[in-house]
N, C-alpha and C positions, 0 to 999 in steps of 0.2 A: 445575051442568054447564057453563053462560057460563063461568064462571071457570077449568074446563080447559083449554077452549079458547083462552081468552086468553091466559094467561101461556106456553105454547108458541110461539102466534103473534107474541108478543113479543119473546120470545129469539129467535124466526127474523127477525125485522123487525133486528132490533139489534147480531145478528150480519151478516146481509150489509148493513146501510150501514156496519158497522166493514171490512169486508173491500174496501165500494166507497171508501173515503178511504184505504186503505192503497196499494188498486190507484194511485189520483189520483196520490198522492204518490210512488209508486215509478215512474209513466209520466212525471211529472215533472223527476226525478231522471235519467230514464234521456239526455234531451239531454246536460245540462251532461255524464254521463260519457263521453258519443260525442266530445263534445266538445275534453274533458280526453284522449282517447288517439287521437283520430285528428291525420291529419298535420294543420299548418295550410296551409291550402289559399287564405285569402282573397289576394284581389289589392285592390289599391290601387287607386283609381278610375284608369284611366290606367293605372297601374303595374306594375311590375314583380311579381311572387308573390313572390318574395323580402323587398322592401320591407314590406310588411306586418310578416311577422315579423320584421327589421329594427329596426322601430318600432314596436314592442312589445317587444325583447328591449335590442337592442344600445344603443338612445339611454339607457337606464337609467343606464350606468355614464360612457358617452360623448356629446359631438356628433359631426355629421359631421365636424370641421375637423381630427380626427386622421384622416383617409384623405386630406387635402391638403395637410398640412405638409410643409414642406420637406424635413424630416429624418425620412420617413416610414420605418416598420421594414419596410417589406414590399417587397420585390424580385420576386417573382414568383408567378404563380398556388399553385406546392406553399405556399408561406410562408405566403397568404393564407389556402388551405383550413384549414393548420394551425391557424392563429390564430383563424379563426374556431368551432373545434372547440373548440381551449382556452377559449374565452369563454363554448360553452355549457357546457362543466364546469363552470366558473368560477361560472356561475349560476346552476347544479343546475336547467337549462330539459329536459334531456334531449331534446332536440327530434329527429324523425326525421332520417334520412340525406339524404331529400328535402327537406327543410327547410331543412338545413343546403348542400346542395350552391346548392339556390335561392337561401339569402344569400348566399353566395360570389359565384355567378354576378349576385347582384343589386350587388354591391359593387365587381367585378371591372367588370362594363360602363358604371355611373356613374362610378367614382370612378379606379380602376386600369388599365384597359385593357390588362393583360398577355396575352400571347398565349394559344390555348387549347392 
């Protein structure tokens, strides 16, 4: 009669700690995806919002010393927007609209000073 009782109690014992490590792992998981799809929001100690993703995105392919060179391509704010749009195609970052307007503007007030 013990023995009915047990192996019942067992499968229920070993079913929910299979069902509490699934939850662990799926509560786990569920950061890194908030993560992965919301806008990027950090700011730089100091910094600019922009800067951040910035430097995380753009120094990958570049330095800064192409936004000072003399023979720089960008003439004005529409130019800069543009370019910096091409760069996150370019990188398959996909990055939000906010994102991208905040590197602009984070590039535009360091480096370019064009009018708004």
């Amino acid at each position: 009669m013990d023995k009915i009782l047990v192996l019942p109690l067992l499968a229920l014992v070993f079913t929910l700690s299979a069902c509490g490590e699934k939850t662990a792992e799926t509560s786990a998981a569920k950061p890194a995806e908030q993560a992965a799809s919301a806008p990027a929001t950090v700011i730089a100690a100091g910094g600019h919002p922009g800067q951040a993703i910035h430097d995380a995105n753009c120094i990958s392919c570049h330095d800064s010393g192409v936004y000072t060179r003399a023979d720089r391509k960008m003439t004005n704010l529409e130019m800069l927007t543009g370019q910096v749009r091409r760069c996150d195609a370019n990188l398959g970052t996909k990055l939000f609209d906010e994102d991208l307007d905040s590197v602009t503007a984070f590039l535009n007030e360091t480096y370019y000073k064009f009018p708004k």
